[in-house]
C-alpha positions in Angstrom: 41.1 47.2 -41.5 37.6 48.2 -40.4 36.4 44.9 -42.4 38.9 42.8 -40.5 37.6 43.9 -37.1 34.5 43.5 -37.7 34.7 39.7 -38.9 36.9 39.2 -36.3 34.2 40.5 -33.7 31.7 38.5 -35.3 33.4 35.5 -35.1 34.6 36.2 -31.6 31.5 36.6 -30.7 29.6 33.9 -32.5 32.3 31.8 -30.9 31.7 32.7 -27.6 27.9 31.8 -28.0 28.6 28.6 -29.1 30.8 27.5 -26.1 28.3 28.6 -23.7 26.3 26.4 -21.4 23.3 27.9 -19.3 21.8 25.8 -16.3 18.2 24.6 -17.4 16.4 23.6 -13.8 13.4 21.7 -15.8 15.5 18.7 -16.7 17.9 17.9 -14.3 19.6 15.3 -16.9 20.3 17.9 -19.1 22.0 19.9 -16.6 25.5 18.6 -17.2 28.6 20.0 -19.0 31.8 18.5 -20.1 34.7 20.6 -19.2 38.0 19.6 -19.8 40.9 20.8 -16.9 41.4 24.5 -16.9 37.8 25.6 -18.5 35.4 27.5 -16.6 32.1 26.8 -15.9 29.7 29.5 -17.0 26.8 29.2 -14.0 26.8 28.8 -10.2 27.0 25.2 -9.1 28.3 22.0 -7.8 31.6 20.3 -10.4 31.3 16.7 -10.6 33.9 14.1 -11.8 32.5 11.9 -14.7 33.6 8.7 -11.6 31.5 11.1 -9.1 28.4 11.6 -11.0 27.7 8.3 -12.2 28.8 6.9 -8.7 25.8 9.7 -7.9 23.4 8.3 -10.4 24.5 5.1 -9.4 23.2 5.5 -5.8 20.1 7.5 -6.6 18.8 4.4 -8.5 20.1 2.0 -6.1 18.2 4.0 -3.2 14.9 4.6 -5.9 15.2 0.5 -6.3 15.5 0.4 -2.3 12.4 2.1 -2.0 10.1 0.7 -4.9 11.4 -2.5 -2.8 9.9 -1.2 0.2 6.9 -0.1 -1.2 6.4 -3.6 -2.6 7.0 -5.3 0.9 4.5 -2.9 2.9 1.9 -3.4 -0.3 2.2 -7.0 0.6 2.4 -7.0 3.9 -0.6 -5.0 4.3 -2.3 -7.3 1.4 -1.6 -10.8 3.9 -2.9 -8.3 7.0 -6.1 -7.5 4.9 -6.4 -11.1 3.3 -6.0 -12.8 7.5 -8.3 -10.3 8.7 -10.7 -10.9 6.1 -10.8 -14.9 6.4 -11.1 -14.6 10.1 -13.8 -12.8 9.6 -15.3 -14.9 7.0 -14.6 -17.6 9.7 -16.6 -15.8 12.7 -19.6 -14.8 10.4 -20.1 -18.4 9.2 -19.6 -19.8 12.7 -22.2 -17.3 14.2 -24.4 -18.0 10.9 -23.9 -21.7 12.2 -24.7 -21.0 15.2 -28.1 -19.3 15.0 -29.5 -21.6 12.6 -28.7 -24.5 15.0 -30.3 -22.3 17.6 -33.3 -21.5 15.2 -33.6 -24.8 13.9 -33.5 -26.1 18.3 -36.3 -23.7 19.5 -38.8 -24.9 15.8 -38.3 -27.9 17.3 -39.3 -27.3 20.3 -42.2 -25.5 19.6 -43.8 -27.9 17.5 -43.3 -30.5 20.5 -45.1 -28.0 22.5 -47.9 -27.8 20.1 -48.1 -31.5 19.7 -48.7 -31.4 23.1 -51.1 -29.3 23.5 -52.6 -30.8 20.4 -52.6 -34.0 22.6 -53.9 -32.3 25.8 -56.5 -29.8 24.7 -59.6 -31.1 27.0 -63.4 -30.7 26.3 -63.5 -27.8 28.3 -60.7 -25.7 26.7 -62.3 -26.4 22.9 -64.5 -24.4 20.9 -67.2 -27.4 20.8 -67.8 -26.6 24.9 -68.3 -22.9 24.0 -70.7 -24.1 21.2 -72.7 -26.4 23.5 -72.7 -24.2 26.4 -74.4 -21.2 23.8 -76.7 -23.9 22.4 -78.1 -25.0 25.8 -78.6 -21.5 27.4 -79.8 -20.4 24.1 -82.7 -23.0 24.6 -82.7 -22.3 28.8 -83.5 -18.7 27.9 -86.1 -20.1 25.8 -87.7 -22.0 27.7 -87.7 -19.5 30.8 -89.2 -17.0 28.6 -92.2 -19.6 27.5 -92.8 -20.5 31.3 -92.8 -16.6 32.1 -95.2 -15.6 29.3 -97.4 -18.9 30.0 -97.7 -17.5 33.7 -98.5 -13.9 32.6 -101.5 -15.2 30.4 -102.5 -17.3 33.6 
């Protein structure tokens, strides 16, 4: 008699282990149980229909789809905002670039007119050569004042 209850305790309780489920908050796809009408559920918790979860899953993926959507469309609106801006100021730089060589190229231009004019203009008087003879000719003044003066002193 001692023998029976105690396989009979055994298997009561291996039996009981067996048909237990225990809520494991890591993985929420593994936190499901199928109970059939009349069983209990052994944790705390919210009781789906088989029709209401997968009409939950159903809408969690449609709404994650919604969203990776939405990312998508910001990512490329943000791409065409980025690749207009960009071109427009490709478009300014190259204009301005344009611009300031035309404006460069204008005032080299004009300054070698100016010195072809001056080239063209430069008198006797504004030239090296009128320094040079001016230097020569005192030179030879100061000379010949300094002869006169010594030839009077020996007078």
């Amino acid at each position: 008699m001692k023998t029976g209850i105690i396989i009979f305790s055994i298997l009561t309780f291996l039996t009981a282990q067996q048909n237990n489920a225990y809520a494991d908050d890591s993985n929420p796809e593994t936190n499901t149980i199928s109970l059939k009408g009349g069983d209990k559920a052994p944790f705390d918790g919210l009781l789906f229909s088989h029709l209401a979860a997968a009409r939950m899953k159903a809408f969690i993926e449609t709404q994650q789809k919604l969203s990776d959507i939405e990312k998508e469309k910001i990512k490329a609106e943000l791409r065409l905002d980025y690749e207009t801006d960009l071109n427009r100021l490709r478009i300014t730089s190259e204009h301005t670039i344009s611009s300031l060589e035309s404006e460069l190229d204008f005032k080299e231009q004009l300054l070698d007119d100016m010195q072809e004019q001056l080239d063209k203009n430069e008198s006797f008087f504004n030239s090296y050569k009128f320094g040079l003879a001016v230097g020569i000719v005192g030179t030879l003044v100061v000379v010949v004042a300094t002869g006169y003066a010594l030839g009077q002193i020996n007078e």
